[in-house]
Every structure is written in structure tokens, then in C-alpha cells.
C-alpha positions in Angstrom: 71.2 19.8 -74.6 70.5 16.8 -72.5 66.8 16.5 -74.0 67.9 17.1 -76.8 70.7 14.8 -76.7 68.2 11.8 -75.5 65.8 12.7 -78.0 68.5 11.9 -80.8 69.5 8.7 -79.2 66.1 8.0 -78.8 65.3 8.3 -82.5 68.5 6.5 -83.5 67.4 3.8 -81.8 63.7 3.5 -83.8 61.6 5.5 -80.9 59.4 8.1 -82.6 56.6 8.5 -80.0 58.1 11.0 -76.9 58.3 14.5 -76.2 61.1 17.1 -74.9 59.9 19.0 -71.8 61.7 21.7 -70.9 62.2 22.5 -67.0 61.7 26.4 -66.9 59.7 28.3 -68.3 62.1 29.2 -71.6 63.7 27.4 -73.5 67.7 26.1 -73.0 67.8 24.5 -70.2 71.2 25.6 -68.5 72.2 27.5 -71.2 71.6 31.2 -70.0 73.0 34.5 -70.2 72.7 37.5 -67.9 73.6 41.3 -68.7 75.9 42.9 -66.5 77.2 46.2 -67.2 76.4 46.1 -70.4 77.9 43.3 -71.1 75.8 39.3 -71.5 77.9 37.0 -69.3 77.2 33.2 -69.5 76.2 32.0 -66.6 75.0 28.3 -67.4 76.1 25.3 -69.1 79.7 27.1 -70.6 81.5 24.0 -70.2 82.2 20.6 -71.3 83.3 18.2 -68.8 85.7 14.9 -69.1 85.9 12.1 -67.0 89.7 11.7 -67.9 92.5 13.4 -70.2 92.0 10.9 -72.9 88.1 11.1 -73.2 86.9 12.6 -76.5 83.1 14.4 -76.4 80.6 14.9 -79.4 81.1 18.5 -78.9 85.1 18.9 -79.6 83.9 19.3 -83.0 81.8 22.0 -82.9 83.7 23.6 -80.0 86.7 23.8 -82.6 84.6 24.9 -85.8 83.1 28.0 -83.7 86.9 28.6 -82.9 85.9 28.2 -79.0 89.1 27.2 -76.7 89.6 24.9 -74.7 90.4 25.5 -70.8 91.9 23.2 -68.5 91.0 23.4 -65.3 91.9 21.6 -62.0 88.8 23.7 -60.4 90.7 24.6 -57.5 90.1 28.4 -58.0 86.8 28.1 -55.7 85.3 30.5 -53.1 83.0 28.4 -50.9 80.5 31.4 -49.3 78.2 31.6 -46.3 76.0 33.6 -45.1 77.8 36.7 -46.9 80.8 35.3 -45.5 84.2 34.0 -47.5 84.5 30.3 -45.4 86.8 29.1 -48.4 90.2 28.6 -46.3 87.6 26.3 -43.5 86.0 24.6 -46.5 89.8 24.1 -47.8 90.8 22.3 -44.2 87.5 20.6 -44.3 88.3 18.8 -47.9 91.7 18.0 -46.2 89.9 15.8 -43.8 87.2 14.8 -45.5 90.0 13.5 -48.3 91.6 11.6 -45.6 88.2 9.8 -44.7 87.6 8.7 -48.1 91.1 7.4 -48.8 90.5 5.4 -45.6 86.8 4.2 -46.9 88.4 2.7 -50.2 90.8 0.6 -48.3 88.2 -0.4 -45.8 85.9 -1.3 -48.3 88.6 -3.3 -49.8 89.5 -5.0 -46.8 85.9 -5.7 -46.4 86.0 -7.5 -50.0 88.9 -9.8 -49.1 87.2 -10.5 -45.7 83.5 -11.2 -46.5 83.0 -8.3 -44.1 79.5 -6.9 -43.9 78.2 -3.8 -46.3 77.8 -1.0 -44.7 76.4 2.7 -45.8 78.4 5.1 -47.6 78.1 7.6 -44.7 78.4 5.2 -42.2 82.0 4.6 -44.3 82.7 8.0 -43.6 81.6 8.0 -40.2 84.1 4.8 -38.9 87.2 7.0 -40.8 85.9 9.9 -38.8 83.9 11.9 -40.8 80.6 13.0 -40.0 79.7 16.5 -41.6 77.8 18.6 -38.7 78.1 21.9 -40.0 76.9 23.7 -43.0 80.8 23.7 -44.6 81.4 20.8 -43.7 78.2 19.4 -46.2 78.6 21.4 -48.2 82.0 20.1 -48.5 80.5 16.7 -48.7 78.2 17.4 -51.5 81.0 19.1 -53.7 82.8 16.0 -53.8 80.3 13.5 -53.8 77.3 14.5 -55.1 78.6 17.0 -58.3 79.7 15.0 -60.9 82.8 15.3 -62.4 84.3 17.6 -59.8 86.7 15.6 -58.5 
């Protein structure tokens, strides 16, 4: 949907000459299905995010005229795995901490602002509030809440 999403804008805006390319070899991008006992389960794009309560998307429509509904969710139902293992209440303790760090990176950065302090990196941020992800929960922590968007 996002090619075909930019090809739209695209021609909106008066550009004919471009081309779609698709990133695997079908077509659909991350819209795919897989059968499981008998059954096709989606197991792609099956979701439409929002960056707040109040944000509308070009979809709504059509999610209501296929008589699709609509599912909050606070995506705290997660099971962070490793190495065959269930490591979701350490990746729970991790977030705790790793919450606390960037709490403490927003006011620095605001004190910073006020002060004419220097920049510094993102991770060197988190690093002065105590944060330094060593092992493999505690990235992947890190990537879940900075690096997916619209998680948080």
C-alpha cells in the first residue's frame, strides 16, 4: 500500500514518469497470509496505526464499508522471545528502566535548551541517565521503543 499510496500522491501532484517496485518477489508488500491448520491467518500489514486518539486515516472508510472493526490496543499484550526462551518479564524490567532514562533525557535536553548546553548523541542521552543496552533484551528493548514507529 505504501507504493501505492506514493504513486497516487505522486500523480496528484502532476508526476507521470515513475515506477512501483515491489520488494519480494510477489506482489503485496506486507500484506500476506499463511495457512495454518487449515485455516489462512494474516500475518502482515492487518493494522492501521494512529499517532493519537483524534487522528482520522484514509482507510476508516473502507475499514467501515467492508464491516472490519476496529481494535484498540495499548500493545502491552507482548511476549519478547530469545533463543526459544520467554524473556518477556526481563524485557518488562528492562522497559522500566529504560523509561526512566528517557524521561530523564527529555528534561536534560531541556535543561540543555535553556542553558546553551552542548548537543550531544541520542545514545550518549541515554548513556549519562544510565542507560546503555549491553545485552540482547536490553536492545531489543531499545529498538521497540525507539526505532518501531508508532509503538509507543
Amino acid at each position: 500500500m505504501a507504493g501505492i499510496s506514493a504513486a497516487r500522491t505522486l500523480r496528484q501532484l502532476g508526476v507521470t514518469d515513475f515506477m512501483v517496485v515491489e520488494g519480494s518477489d510477489r506482489v503485496g508488500g506486507r500484506i500476506k497470509k499463511k495457512e495454518f491448520s487449515g485455516l489462512n491467518v494474516e500475518v502482515g500489514a492487518n493494522w492501521i496505526r494512529y499517532k493519537n486518539e483524534s487522528e482520522t486515516n484514509s482507510f476508516d472508510g473502507l475499514v467501515k464499508a467492508t464491516d472490519l472493526q476496529f481494535v484498540d490496543d495499548d500493545h502491552q499484550d507482548f511476549t519478547f522471545r530469545y533463543l526459544g526462551g520467554d524473556v518477556t518479564k526481563a524485557a518488562k524490567k528492562d522497559m522500566g528502566r529504560f523509561n526512566a532514562a528517557l524521561a530523564k533525557t527529555v528534561s536534560m535536553g531541556n535543561e540543555k535548551i535553556k542553558s546553551s548546553g552542548p548537543d550531544v548523541t541520542y545514545r550518549e542521552a541515554l548513556s549519562l541517565q544510565g542507560w546503555k543496552s549491553k545485552t540482547d533484551v536490553e536492545k531489543a528493548v531499545e529498538f521497540f521503543w525507539i526505532r518501531l514507529p508508532g509503538v509507543r
